[in-house]
N, C-alpha and C positions, 0 to 999 in steps of 0.2 A: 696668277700673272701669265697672261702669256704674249709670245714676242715673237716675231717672223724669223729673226737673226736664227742661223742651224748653226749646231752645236755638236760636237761630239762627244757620245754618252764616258768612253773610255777615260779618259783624263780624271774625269770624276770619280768614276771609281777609284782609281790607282790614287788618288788623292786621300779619300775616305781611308782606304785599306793603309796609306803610310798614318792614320791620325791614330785610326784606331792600336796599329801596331805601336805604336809611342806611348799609349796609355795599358797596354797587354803583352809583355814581353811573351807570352802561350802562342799569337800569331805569328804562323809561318805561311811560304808560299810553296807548292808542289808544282813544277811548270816541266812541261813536256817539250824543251826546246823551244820556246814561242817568245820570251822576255821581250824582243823588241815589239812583236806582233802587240800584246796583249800592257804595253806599258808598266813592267816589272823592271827595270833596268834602276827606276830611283831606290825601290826597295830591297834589291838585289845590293845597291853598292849601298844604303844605308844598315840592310841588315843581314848581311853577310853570309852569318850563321844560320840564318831562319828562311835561306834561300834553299830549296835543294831542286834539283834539276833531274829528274832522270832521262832525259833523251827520249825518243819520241817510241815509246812503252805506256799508253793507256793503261792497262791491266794492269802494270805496275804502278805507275803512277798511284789509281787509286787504293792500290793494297797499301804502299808505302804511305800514302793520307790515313788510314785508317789505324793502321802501326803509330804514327805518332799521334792522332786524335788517344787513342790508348795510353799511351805515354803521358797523355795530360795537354797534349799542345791543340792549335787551333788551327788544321790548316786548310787554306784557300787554297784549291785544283785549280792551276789555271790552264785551258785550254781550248782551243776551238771547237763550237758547239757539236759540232761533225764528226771529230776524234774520239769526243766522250763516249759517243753509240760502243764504241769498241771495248771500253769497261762499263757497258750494262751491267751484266752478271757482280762485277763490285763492288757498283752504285748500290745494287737490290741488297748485299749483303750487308752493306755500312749502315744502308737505310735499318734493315732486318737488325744488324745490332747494336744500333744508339749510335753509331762512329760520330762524332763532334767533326764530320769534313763537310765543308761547304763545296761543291762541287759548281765552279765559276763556265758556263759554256760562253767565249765568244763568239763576233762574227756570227750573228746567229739569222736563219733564216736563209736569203735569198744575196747575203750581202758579198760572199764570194763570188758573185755573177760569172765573171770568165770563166772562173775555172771548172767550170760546170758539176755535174748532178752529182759526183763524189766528196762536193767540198761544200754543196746547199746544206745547212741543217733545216729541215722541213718535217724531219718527224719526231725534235728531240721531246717538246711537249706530250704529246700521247707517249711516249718509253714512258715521261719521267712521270707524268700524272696515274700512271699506273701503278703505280709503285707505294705501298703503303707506307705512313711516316714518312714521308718524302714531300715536305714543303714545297712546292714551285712558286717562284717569284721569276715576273717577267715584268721589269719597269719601264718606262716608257720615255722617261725624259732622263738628263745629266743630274737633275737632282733630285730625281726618285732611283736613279741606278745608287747613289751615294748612301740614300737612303736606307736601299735596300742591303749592302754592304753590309752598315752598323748592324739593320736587324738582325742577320744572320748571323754574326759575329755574337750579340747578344743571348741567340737562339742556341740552346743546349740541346745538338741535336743537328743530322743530315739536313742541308738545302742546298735545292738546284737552281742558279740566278743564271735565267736567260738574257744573258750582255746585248746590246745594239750597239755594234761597231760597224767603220766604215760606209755607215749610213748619218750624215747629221741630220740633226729635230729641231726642231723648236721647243721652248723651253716652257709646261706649262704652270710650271709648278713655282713656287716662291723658295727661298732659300730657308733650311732648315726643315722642307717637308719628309714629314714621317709616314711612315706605315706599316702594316701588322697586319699577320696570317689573317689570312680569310676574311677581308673589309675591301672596298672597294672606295670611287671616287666619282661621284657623280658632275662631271666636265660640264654637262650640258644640261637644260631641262625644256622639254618638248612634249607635245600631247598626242602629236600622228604616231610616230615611231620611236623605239630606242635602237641606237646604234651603239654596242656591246665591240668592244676591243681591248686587245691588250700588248705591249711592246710597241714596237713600229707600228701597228695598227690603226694604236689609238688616236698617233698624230694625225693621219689622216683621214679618219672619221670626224676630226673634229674639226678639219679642214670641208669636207664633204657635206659635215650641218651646217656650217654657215654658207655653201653655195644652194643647198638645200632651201634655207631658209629665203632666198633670194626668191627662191618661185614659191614661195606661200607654205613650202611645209616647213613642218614644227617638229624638227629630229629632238631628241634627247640623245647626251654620250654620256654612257656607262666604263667607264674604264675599271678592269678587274687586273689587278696588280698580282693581283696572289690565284693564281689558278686550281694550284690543291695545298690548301684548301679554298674552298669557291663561297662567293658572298650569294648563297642560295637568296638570303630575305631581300638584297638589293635588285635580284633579277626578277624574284616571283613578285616585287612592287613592281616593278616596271613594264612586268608583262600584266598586273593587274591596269594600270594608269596607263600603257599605251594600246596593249591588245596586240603589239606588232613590234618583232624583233629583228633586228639584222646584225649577224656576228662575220666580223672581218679580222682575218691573221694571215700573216706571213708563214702560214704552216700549213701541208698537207689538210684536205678535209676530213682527213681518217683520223679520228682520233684525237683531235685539237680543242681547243678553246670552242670552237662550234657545237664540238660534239657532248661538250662536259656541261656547257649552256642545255641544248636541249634534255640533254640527261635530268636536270633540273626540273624544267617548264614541262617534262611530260609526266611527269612524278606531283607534280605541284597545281601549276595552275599553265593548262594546256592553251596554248595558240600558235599562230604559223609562225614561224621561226625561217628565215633566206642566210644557208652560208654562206658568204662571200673569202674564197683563199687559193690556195694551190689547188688544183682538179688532182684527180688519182693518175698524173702522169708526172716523168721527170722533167725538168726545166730545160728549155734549149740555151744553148751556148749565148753567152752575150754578159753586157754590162748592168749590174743591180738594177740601174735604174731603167734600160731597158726591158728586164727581166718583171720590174714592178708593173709597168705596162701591158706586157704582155700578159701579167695574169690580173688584168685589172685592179692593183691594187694602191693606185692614187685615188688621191683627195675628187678631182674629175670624174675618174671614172666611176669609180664607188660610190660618187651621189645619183651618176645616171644611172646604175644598175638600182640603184636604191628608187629611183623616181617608175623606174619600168615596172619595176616589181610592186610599187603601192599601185601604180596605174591601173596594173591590172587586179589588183583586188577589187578597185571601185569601179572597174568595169562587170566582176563576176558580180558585184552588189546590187547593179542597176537591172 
């Protein structure tokens, strides 16, 4: 299903996480002063006791998630994706020993615009993908964020869910969509190119194939929901059946979904590969959706960098 109406991912969540908690009295929430920000206020006054707050203490925060994972409970980090960098070193350790925390990053990405390159999360993907046993999910729409909620909840075991707040999507999923480690979603099917996204990304890759398609190419969109672990046999079909890959994210090009894609394709089954995301500098001050712009990451611009980029292959072919 998809549908032009934008949506925002947050609601959904906090929706999933009050369902799941009604059927799991083990889930709690660990929130670093953010309740209104991140949509904890219903489960704060519905669950009182399963609310705990420490004030804006990352390192605590997650030592205290991993203390009650220990204790037997389930708890959701809520916090902005930018804050969490700050308990790295507790993530690695929860990861290191089984801790049952889900560690929740908001606002991720580019979606702080104003407040500029202190509050962008741009490198949270390369920390988290680094990190052994360390699930990453990065969903894309309201009811793949919902989705991904339950999985995690379900999942015995560390995961990092890269949130879309403050940016609405379009909705491309049907309701009730699932998904699970290391699988992917084939949005689109095309024979010139695949277009490879995930989070914010994907909406607009998949915006950028159908203006693609208007001038005669034939993009494929590849949406990878689960970044570690990564749907290696979806990427290396794709790179067999298109020859030509393009990966676009709202993160750093150091170390992101581009880089974990190539890491793939040059192990597997070699061809060019165009990342399309953040350049290795800090974002200038300004509004998200200014900020998207400026680092070319709409639906627009992304099909023209994408059209420049085939151009000139079939210019070096001729």
């Amino acid at each position: 299903m998809t549908s032009a109406q934008l949506l925002d991912c947050v609601p959904a969540f906090a929706g999933e996480l009050l369902r799941v908690a009604d059927e799991d009295d083990r889930v709690c929430i660990v929130n670093n002063d953010s309740a209104d920000t991140h949509l904890a206020n219903d489960f704060q006054r519905g669950f009182p006791a399963r609310f705990v707050d420490v004030g804006i203490a990352e390192q605590n925060m997650a030592g205290v998630a991993a203390g009650l994972a220990n204790a037997g409970k389930v708890p959701f980090v809520h916090s902005a994706a930018c804050f969490l960098a700050r308990a790295t070193e507790q993530i690695k350790n929860a990861a290191y020993t089984g801790a049952n925390v889900k560690f929740c990053g908001f606002v991720s990405g580019l979606a702080y615009g104003a407040l500029g390159g202190t509050h962008h999360a741009t490198e949270d993907i390369a920390w988290m993908r680094s990190i052994p046993d360390l699930p990453v999910l990065c969903p894309a729409t309201p009811a793949e964020t919902a989705a991904a909620a339950r999985l995690a909840w379900r999942h015995e075991g560390p995961v990092y869910l890269r949130i879309i707040s403050m940016t609405p999507v379009p909705e491309l999923f049907d309701a009730g969509h699932e998904i699970s480690f290391g699988t992917s979603t084939q949005l689109r099917e095309g024979g010139d190119v695949t277009l490879i996204g995930t989070g914010l990304a994907t909406t607009r890759l998949v915006e950028a194939a159908a203006l693609l398609e208007r001038e005669g190419v034939r993009a494929g969109v590849l949406h990878l929901h689960s970044v570690s672990p990564i749907d290696e046999a979806a990427i290396m079909r794709a790179a067999r059946e298109t020859g030509r890959l393009v990966v676009a994210e709202d993160h750093v090009l150091n170390g992101g979904l581009g880089g974990a894609v190539s890491e793939t394709v040059v192990r597997t089954v070699p061809v060019p590969v165009l990342q399309l995301g953040i350049t290795n500098t800090f974002a200038p001050i300004g509004p998200a959706a200014f900020l998207h712009e400026h680092f070319r990451l709409t639906g627009p611009l992304l099909a023209r960098d994408v059209r420049d980029w085939l151009d000139g292959h079939e210019r070096r072919r001729a």
